[in-house]
C-alpha positions as CSV (number, residue, x, y, z in Angstrom):
1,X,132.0,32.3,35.1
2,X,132.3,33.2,31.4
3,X,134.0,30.8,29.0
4,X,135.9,30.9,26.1
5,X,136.1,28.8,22.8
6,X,137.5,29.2,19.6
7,X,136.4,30.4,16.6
8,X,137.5,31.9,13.3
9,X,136.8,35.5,14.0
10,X,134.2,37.1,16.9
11,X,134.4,40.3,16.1
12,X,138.3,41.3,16.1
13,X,139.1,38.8,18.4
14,X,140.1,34.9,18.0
15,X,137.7,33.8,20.8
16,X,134.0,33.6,21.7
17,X,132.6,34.1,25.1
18,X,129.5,32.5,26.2
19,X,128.2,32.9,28.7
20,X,127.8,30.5,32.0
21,X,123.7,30.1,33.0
22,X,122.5,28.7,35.8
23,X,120.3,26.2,33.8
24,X,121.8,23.0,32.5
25,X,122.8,23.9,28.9
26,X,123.3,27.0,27.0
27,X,120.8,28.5,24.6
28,X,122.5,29.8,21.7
29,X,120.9,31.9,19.1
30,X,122.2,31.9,15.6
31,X,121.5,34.1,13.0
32,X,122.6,33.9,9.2
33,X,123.0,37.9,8.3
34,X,122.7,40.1,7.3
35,X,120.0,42.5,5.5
36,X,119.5,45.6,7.2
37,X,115.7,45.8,5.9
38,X,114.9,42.3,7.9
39,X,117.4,42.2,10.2
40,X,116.9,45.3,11.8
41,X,113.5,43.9,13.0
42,X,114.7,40.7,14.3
43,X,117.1,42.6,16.3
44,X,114.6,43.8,18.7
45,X,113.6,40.6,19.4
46,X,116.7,39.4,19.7
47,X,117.3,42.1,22.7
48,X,114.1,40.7,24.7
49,X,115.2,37.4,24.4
50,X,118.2,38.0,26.0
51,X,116.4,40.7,28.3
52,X,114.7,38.0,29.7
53,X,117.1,35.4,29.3
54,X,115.3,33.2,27.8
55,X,118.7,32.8,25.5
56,X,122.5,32.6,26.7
57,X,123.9,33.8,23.5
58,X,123.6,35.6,20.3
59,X,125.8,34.3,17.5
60,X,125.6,37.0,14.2
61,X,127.5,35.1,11.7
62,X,128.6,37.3,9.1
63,X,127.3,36.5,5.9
64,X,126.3,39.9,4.3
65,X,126.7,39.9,0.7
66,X,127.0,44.0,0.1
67,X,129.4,46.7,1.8
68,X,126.4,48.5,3.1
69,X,124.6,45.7,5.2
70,X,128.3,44.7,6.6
71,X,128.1,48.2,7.9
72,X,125.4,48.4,9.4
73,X,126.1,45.3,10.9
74,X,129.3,45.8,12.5
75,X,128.4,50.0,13.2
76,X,124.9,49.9,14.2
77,X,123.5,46.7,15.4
78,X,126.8,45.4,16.7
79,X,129.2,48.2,18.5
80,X,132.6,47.2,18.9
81,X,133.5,45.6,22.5
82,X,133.4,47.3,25.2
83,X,130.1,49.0,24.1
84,X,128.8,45.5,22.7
85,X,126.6,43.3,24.9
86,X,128.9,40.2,25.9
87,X,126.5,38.0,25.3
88,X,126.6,38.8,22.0
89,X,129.5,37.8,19.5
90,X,130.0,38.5,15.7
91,X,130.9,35.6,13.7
92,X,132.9,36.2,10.7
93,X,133.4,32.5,8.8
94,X,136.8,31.7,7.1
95,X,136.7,32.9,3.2
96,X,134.9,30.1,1.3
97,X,135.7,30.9,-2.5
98,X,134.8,28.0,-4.6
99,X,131.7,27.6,-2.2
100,X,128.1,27.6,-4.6
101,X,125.1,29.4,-2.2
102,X,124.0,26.2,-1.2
103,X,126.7,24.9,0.5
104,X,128.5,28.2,1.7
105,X,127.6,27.5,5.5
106,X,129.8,24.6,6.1
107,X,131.9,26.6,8.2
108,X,128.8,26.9,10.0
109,X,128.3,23.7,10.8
110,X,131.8,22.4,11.4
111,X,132.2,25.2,14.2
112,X,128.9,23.7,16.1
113,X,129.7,20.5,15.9
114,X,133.5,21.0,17.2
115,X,131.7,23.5,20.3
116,X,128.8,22.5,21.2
117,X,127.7,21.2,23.8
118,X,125.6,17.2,24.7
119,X,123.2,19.6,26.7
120,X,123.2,22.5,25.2
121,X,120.4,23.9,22.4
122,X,121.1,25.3,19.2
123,X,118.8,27.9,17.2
124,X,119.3,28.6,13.9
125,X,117.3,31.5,12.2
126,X,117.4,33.1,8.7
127,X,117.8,37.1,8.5
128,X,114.4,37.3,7.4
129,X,113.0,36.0,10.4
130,X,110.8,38.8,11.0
131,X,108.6,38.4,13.6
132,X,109.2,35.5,16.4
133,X,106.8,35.0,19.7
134,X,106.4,32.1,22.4
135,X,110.2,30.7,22.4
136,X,109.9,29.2,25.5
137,X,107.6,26.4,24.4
138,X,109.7,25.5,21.6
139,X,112.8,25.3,24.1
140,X,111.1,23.2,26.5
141,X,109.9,20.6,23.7
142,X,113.4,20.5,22.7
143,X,115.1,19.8,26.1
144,X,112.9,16.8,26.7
145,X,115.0,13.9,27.1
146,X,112.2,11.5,25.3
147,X,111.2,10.9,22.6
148,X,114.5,12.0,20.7
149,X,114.2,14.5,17.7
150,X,116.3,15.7,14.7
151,X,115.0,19.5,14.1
152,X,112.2,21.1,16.4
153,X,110.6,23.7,14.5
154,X,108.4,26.6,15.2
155,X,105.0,27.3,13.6
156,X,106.7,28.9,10.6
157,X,104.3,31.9,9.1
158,X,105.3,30.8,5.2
159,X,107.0,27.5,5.1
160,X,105.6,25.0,3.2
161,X,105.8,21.9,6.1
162,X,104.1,23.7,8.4
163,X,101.3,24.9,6.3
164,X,100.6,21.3,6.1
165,X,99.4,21.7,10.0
166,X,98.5,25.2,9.8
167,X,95.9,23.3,7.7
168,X,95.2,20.4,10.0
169,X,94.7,22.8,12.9
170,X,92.2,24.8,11.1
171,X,94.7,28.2,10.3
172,X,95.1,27.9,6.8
173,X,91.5,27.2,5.2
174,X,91.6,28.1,1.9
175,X,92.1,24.9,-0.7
176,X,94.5,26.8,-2.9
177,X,97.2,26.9,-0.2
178,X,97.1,23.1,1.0
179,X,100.0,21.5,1.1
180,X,99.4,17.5,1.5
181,X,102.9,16.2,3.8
182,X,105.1,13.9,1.5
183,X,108.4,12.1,1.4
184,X,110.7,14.3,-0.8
185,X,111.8,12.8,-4.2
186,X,115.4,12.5,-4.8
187,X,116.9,15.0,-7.4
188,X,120.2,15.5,-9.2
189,X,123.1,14.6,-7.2
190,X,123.9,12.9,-4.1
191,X,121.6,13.4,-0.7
192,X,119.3,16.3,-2.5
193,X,115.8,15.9,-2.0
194,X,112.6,17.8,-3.8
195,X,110.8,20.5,-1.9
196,X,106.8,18.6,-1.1
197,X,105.3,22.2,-2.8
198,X,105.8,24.4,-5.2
199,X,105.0,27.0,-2.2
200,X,109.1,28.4,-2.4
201,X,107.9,29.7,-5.8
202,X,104.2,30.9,-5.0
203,X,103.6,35.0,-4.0
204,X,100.5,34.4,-3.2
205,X,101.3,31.9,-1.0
206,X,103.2,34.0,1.1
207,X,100.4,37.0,0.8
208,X,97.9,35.2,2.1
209,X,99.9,34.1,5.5
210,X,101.0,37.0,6.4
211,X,97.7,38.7,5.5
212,X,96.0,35.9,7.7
213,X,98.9,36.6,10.7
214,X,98.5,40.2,10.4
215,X,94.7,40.2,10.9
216,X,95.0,38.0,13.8
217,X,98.3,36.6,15.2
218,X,96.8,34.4,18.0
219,X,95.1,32.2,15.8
220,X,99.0,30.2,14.8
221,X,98.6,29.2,18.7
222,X,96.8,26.1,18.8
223,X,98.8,24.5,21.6
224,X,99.4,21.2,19.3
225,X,103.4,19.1,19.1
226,X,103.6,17.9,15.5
227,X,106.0,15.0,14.5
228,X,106.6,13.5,11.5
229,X,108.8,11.1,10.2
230,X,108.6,11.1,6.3
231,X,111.7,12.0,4.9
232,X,110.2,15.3,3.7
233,X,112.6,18.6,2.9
234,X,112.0,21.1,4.9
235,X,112.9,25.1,4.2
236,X,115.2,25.2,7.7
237,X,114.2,29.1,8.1
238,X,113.9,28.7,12.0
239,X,114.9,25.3,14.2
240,X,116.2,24.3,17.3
241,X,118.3,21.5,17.8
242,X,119.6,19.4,21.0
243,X,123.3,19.5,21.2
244,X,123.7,15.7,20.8
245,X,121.8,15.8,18.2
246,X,123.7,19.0,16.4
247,X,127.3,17.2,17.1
248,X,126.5,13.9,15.6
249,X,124.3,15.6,12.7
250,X,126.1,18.8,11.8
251,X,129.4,16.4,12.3
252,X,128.5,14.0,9.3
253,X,127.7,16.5,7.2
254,X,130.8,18.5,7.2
255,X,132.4,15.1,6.6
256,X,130.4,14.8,3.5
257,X,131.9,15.9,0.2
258,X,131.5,19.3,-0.5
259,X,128.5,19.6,-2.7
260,X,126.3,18.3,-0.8
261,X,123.4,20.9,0.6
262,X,122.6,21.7,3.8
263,X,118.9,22.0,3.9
264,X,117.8,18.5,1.7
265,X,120.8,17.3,3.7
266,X,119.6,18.1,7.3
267,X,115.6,17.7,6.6
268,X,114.9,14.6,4.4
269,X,118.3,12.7,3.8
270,X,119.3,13.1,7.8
271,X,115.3,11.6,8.5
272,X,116.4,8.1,6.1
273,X,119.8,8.0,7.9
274,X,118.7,7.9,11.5
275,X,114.7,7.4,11.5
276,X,114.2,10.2,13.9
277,X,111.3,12.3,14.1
278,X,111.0,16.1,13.5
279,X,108.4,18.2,15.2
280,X,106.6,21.4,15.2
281,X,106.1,23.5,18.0
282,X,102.7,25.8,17.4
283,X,103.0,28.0,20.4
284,X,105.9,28.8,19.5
285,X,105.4,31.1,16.2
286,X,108.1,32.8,13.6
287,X,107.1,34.8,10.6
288,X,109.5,34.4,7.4
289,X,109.2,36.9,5.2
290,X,109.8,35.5,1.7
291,X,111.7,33.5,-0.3
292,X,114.2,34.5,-3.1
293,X,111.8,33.1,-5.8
294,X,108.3,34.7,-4.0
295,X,109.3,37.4,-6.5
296,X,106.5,39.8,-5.4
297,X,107.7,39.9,-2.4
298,X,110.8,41.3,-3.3
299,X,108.6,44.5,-4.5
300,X,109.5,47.6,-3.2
301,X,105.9,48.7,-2.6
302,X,105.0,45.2,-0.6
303,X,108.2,44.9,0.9
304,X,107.8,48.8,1.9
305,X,104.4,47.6,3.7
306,X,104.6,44.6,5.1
307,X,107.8,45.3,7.2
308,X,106.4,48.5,8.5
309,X,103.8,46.5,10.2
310,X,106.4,43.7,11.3
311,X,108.2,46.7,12.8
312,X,105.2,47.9,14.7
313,X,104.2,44.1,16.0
314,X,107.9,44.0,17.2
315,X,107.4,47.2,19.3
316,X,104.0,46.7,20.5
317,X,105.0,45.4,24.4
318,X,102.0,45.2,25.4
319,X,101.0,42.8,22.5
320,X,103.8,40.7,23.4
321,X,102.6,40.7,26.7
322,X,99.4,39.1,25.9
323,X,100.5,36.7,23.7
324,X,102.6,35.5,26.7
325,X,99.8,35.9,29.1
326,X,97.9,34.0,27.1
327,X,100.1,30.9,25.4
328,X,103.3,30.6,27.5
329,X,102.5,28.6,30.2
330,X,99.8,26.1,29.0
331,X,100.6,22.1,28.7
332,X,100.7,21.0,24.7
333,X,98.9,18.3,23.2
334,X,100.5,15.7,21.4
335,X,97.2,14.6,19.7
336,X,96.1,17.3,17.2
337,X,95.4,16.5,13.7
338,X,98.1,15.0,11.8
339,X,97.4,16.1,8.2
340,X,94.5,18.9,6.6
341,X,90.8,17.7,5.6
342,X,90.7,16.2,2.5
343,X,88.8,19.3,1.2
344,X,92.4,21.1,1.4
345,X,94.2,18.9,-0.8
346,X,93.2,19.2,-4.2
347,X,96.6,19.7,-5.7
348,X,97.0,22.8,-6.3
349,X,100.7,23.3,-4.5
350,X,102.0,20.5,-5.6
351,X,105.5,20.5,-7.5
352,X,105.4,20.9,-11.2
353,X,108.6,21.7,-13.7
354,X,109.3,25.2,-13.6
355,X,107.8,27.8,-15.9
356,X,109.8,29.2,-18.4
357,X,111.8,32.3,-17.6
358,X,111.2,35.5,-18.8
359,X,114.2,38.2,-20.0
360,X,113.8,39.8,-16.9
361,X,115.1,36.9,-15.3
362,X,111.3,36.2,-13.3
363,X,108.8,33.4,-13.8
364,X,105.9,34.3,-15.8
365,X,102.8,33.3,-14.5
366,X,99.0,33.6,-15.3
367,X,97.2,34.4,-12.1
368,X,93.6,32.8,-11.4
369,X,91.0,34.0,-9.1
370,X,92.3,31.4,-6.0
371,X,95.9,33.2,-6.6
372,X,94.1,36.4,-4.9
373,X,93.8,37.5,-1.3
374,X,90.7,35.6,0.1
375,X,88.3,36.3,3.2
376,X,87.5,33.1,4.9
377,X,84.1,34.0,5.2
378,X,83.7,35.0,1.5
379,X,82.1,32.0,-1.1
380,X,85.6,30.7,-2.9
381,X,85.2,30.2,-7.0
382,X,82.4,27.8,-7.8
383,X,80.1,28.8,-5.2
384,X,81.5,26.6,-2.3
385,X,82.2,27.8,1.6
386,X,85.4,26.8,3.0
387,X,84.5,24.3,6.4
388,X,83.9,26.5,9.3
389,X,83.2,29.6,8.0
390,X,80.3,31.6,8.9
391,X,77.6,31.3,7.5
């Protein structure tokens, strides 16, 4: 039996349906859109999730920023009802129009917290979200009832927090790209917090996961639960969230004045206001393509690349299949390595003022040898092998 709640707009009509399950809870999956280039590849995830129901609902919440991704959005990828899986609503949020880009998804949050419900779980994921395998883990770390959590996360493929035990479970290996976990420093204004890295600003960074995903996907498994409570920001590119835990957290901050962001807000300030943990979910694994300031990234020729093979991952089955075979069912261990050897943290992500701009509007930067793609088995600068390597 289908019910109906309200909402601002859900695709021409005042309601949302979501959809009854026989499970206790519903599973509803959010996405912020919409850029055709991304999006279009975490679609067809999106339809095997609900294919085998491993979700409820899908929740597209309108956020495109040019006439041509709002069309392709509401033409292509979302049909107008009846053609339109009912499982599947577009969200369009009330006009915001003295709302900054940090704090445009209030709307967001104050729906959520109205509708949700104790027992039902909430995921949240970026357009950019461009590969995503193993969901099932994550959502049964989430619905335990012990110990209580803020944000479950996946293993994030370029996101700064979980590099930090990428690293400690052997993934990441090269010293350049260690991230040492850190409470976030306070910065200008009320409840912001300090990213722990300067990785939101680092190309290479974000090269050399997704070259290390690429080569071999199955290595982000490690069958570890990661939990940390330092108060450290984290980029909230992909999370799930226990209803309770969404009503009472999502509820405060709408309540909060209105420049107040949601990201330091939900990561770091939310961990000194209520002391819960956060946790990382490794067998659960979501690639993010780039941030706005990864600047090379934003390349036509690499983004040209890079999402052509995303595209093909997301339409190998058979792949899939494996990775399920392999990493769905298998019990987690709560006692993996809690931060990376000591040989990864020598510094080299660690914040520092920004470089100056240059006309163009970029950061300029001088590029050493560690900024380049690296082979794990090759001799890094100075001669030294990185622990583990072959020999």
């Amino acid at each position: 039996m289908a019910t109906a709640v309200n909402c601002w707009h859900c695709g021409g009509a005042s309601t949302v349906v979501v959809l009854g399950a026989q499970r206790m809870g519903q599973v509803i999956f959010t996405i912020f859109a919409g850029r055709k280039r991304f999006l279009s590849i975490l679609w067809m995830y999106v339809r095997q999730l609900l294919s085998n129901q491993e979700v409820d609902s899908v929740h597209v919440w309108d956020y495109c920023r040019n006439a041509a991704d709002r069309d392709f959005l509401r033409t292509s990828l979302l049909p107008p009802p009846p053609t339109r899986d009912e499982r599947i609503q577009l969200m369009e949020p009330p006009p915001e129009p003295n709302a900054t880009l940090g704090n445009r998804w209030r709307s967001y949050y104050a729906f959520y917290a109205k509708h949700l419900s104790p027992d039902d779980i909430l995921i949240k994921a970026d357009d950019d979200v461009v590969a995503l395998f193993g969901l099932p883990a994550l959502l049964r770390e989430v619905r335990r009832d012990s110990p209580r959590r803020l944000l479950v996360y996946p293993s994030i493929v370029n996101n700064d927090v979980c590099a930090v035990f990428q690293a400690a479970d052997g993934v990441l290996r090269h010293p350049h790209y260690g991230v040492r976990l850190t409470a976030s420093a306070p910065a200008d204004g009320p409840a912001l917090r300090k990213p722990i890295s300067d990785w939101y600003t680092c190309s290479s960074c974000a090269r050399y996961v997704h070259s290390l995903f690429l080569a071999e996907p199955a290595r982000f498994f490690t069958g570890c639960v990661h939990e940390w409570r330092l108060p450290a920001r984290v980029s909230i590119n992909f999370f799930a969230v226990k209803g309770e835990t969404a009503i009472s957290l999502f509820k405060r901050f709408v309540d909060e004045p209105h420049h107040y962001i949601d990201e330091p807000y939900l990561t770091a300030f939310a961990t000194e206001l209520t002391a819960l943990p956060s946790a990382i979910v490794t067998d659960t694994v979501a690639v993010h393509y780039a941030f706005g300031a990864q600047h090379e990234m934003h390349e036509p020729e690499a983004q040209r690349d890079l999402l052509h093979r995303y595209r093909a991952l997301a339409r190998n089955g058979s792949f899939h299949e494996d990775l399920r075979r392999r990493f769905g069912d298998r019990t987690l261990s709560c006692a993996c390595p809690a931060m990376p050897p000591p040989e990864m943290l020598q510094g080299f992500r660690e914040l520092r003022p920004p470089e100056p701009s240059t006309q163009a509007g970029r950061r300029s930067r001088t590029y050493s040898p560690m900024d380049m793609p690296w082979n794990e088995n090759e001799e890094r600068p100075g001669g030294r092998r990185p622990a583990g390597a072959s020999k």
